[in-house]
C-alpha positions as CSV (number, residue, x, y, z in Angstrom):
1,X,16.1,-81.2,113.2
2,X,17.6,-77.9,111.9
3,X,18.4,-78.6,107.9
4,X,21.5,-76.8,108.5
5,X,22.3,-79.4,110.7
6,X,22.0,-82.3,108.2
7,X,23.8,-79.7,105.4
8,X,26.5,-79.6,107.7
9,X,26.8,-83.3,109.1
10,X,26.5,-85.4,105.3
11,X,28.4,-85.0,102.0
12,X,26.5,-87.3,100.2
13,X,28.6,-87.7,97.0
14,X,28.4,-90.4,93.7
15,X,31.4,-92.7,93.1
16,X,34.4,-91.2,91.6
17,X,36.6,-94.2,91.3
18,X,40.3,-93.8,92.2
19,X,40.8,-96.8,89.8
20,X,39.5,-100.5,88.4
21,X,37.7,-102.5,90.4
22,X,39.6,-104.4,93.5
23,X,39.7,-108.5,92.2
24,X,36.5,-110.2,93.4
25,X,34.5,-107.1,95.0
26,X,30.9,-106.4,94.1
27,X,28.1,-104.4,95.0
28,X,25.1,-105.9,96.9
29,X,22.2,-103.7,96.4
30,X,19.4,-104.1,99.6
31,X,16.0,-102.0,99.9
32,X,15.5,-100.2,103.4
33,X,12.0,-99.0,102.7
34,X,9.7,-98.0,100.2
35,X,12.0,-96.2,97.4
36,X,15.2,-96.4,99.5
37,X,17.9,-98.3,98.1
38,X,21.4,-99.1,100.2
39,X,24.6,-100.3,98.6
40,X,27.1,-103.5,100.8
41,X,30.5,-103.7,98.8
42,X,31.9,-106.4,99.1
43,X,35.4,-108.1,99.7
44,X,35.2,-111.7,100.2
45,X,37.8,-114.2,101.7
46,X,38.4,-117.5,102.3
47,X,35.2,-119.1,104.4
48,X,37.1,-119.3,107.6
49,X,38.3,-115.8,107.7
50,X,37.2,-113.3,109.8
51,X,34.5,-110.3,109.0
52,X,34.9,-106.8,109.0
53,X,31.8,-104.6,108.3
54,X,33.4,-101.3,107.8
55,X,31.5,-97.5,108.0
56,X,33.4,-95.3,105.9
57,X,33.5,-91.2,106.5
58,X,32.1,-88.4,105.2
59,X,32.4,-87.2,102.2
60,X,33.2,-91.0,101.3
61,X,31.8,-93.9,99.5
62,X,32.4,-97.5,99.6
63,X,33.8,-97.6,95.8
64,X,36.9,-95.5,97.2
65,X,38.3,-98.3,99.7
66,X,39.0,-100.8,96.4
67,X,42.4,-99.7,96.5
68,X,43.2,-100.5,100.4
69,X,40.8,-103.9,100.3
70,X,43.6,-106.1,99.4
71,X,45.3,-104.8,103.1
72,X,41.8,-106.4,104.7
73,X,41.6,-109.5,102.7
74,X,45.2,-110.0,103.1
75,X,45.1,-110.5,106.9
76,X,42.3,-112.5,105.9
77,X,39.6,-111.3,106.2
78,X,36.4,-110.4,104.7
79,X,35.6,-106.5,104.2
80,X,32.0,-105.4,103.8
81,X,31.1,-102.0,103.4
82,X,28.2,-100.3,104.7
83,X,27.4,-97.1,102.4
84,X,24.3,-94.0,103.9
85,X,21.5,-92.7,102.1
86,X,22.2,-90.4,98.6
87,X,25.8,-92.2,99.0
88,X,27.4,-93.7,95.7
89,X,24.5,-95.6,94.0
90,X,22.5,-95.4,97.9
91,X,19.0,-93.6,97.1
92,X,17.1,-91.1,99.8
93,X,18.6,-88.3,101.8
94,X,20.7,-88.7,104.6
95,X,19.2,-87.8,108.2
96,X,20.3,-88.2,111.5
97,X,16.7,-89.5,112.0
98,X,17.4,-92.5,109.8
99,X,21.4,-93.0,109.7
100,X,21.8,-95.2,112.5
101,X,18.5,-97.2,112.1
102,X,20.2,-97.8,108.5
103,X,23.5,-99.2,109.8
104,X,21.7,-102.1,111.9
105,X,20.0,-103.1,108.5
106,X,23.2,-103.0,107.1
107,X,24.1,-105.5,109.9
108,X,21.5,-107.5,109.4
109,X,22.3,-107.7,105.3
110,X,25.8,-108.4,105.9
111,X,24.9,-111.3,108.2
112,X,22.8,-112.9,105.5
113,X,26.0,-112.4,103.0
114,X,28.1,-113.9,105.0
115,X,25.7,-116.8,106.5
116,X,24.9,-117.2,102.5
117,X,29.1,-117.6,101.9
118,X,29.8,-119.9,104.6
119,X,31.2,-117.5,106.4
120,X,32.2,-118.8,110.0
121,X,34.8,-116.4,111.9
122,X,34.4,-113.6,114.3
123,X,32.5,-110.4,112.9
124,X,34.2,-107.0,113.7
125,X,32.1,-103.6,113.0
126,X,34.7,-100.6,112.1
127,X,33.5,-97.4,111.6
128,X,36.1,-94.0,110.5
129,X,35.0,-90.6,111.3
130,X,31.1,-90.2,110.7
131,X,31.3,-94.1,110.3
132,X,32.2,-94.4,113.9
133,X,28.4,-94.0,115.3
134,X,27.2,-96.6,113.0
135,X,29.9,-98.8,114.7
136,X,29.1,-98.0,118.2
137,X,25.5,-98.0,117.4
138,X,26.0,-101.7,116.2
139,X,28.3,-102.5,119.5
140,X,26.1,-101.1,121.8
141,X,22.7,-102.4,120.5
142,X,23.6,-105.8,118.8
143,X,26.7,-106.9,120.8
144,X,25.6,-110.3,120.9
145,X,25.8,-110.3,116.9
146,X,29.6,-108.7,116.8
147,X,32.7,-110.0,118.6
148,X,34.8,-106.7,118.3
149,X,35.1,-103.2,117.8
150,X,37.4,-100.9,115.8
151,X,37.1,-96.8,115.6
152,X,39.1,-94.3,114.0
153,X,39.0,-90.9,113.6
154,X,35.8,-91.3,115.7
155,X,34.0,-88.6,117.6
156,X,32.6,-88.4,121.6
157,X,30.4,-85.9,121.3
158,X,28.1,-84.2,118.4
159,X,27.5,-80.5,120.0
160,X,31.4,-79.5,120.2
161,X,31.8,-80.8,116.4
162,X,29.0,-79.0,115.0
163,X,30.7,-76.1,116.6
164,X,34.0,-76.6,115.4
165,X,32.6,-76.7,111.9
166,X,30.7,-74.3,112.1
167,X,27.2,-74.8,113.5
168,X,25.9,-72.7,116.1
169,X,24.4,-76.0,118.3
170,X,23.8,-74.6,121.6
171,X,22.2,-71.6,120.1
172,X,20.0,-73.5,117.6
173,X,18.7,-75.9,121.2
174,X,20.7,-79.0,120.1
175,X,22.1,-81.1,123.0
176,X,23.8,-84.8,123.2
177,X,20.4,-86.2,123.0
178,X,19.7,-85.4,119.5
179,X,22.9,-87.2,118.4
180,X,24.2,-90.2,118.1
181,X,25.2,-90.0,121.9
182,X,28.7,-92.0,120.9
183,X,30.1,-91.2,124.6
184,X,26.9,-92.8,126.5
185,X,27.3,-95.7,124.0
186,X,30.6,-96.3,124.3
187,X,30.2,-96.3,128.3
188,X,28.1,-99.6,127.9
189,X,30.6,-101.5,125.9
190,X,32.8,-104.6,126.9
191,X,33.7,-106.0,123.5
192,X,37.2,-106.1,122.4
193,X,37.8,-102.7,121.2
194,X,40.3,-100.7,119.0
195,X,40.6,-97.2,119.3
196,X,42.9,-95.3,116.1
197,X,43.1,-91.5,116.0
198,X,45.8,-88.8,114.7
199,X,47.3,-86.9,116.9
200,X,47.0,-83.9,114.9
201,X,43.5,-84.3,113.8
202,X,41.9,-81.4,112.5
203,X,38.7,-82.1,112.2
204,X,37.5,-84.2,115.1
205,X,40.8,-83.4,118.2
206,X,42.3,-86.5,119.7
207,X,40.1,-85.6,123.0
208,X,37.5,-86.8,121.6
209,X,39.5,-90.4,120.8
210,X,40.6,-90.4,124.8
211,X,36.9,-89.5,126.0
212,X,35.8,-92.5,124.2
213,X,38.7,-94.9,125.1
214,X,38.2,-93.7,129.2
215,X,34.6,-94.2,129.0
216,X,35.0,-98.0,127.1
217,X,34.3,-100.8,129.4
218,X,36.5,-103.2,127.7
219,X,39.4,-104.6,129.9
220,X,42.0,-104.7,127.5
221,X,40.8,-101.7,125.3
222,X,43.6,-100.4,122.7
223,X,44.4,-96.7,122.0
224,X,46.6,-96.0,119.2
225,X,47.7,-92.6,118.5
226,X,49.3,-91.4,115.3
227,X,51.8,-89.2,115.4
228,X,51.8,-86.5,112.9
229,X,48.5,-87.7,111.2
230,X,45.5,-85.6,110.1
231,X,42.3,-86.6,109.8
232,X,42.7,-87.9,106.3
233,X,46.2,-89.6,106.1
234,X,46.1,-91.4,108.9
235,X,46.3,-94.7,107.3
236,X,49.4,-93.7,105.2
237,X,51.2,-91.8,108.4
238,X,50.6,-95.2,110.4
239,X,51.6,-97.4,107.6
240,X,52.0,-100.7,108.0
241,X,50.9,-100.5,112.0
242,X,47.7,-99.4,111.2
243,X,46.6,-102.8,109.7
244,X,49.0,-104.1,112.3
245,X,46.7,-103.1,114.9
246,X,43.6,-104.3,113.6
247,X,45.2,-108.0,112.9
248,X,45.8,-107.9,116.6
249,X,42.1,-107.0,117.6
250,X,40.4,-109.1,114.7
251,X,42.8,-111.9,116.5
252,X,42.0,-110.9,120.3
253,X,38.1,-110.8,119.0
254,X,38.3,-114.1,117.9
255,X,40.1,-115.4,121.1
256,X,37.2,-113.9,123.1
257,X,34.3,-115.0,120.6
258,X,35.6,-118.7,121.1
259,X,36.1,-118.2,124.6
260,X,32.2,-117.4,124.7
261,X,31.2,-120.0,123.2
262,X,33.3,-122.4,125.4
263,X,31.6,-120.8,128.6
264,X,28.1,-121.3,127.0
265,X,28.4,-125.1,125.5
């Protein structure tokens, strides 16, 4: 694909810590291939709590979430954070050819952690912004390895954002199929799912939130707008709601995971 394309689409960028280390976190380091090296941070909780492996946003690594951890692992619940190539201490280059490939490894690492810890509660895959097609990507390919879903800030459809930042997609050839195809994904999903998105989002528009949300196969799908929220203060605007809201899916996920298993024993 165009190089302008993946100039435009990562920010790869070292940690720049807002602060000390969050109590208890550290950095599992797991090879992907042959001189690639990807970074988990970790979060733990108590053994019976719940999982979250998060995708952060562009721009982003994992080191700057230490300061809203505590707000994960005080619902309880674990937070794991998947990290992309050339990302905080991650080695390679970001692609679109390897970024979602990479987030199933990072699945399959985080279930080791967490098999490793004891871990026994439902497992939720998050994703914010970029993070959002390593989330569906997850849901839609492994959903019999994840009991919920949670996006925010997420995007439908890859050609109207590379327009709206700038890249000429339709002239340079690029169509859906040479994304992450988030919208056809999202089509094929019936997990539990949690949909967050600021109303006045400049970077990815809430349209993109409601194609997502009306193409989402879940029955009791959640779509929570923020009022007067950007892109990158949505958590602040919804305040205390926001973590609110994913309590009441990690719960509704965990409902429906032990529902499952009822139905299969």
């Amino acid at each position: 694909m165009d190089a302008r394309v993946a100039a435009a689409v990562f920010f790869p960028r070292p940690d720049q810590p807002f602060g000390p280390d969050a109590p208890g976190a550290f950095d599992h380091l797991f090879d992907i291939t042959q001189g690639v090296r990807m970074r988990l941070r970790v979060f733990p909780a108590p053994p019976d709590a719940p999982a979250v492996l998060f995708f952060h946003g562009n721009g982003e690594t994992a080191r700057d979430y230490d300061p809203i951890a505590p707000a994960f692992t005080g619902l309880p619940a674990w937070l794991l954070i998947g990290e992309y190539r050339g990302y905080g201490p991650s080695t390679g280059a970001p692609s679109l050819d390897t970024f979602l490939a990479d987030a199933l490894a990072s699945l399959d690492e985080a279930l080791g952690l967490l098999r490793a810890a004891g871990q026994a509660g439902p497992l939720i895959v998050m994703g914010r912004s970029l993070g959002s097609a390593a989330a569906i990507e997850i849901a839609h390919s492994r959903a019999e390895q994840v009991d919920g879903l949670i996006v925010e800030s997420a995007f439908a459809r890859i050609v109207p954002l590379l327009e709206l930042i700038g890249v000429p997609a339709r002239r340079l050839g690029i169509s859906e199929q040479d994304g992450p195809r988030n919208l056809d994904k999202m089509a094929d999903i019936d997990l539990p799912t949690l949909i967050l998105h600021a109303e006045q989002d400049e970077i990815i528009p809430v349209g993109e939130a409601e194609l997502l949300y009306g193409a989402c196969r879940d029955p009791d799908k959640q779509f929570q707008r923020v009022p007067g929220a950007g892109h990158n203060d949505i958590q602040y605007k919804a305040g205390p709601a926001y973590f609110e809201r994913v309590r009441a899916l990690i719960e509704r996920a965990a409902d429906s995971a032990r529902g499952h298993r009822k139905n299969d024993s």
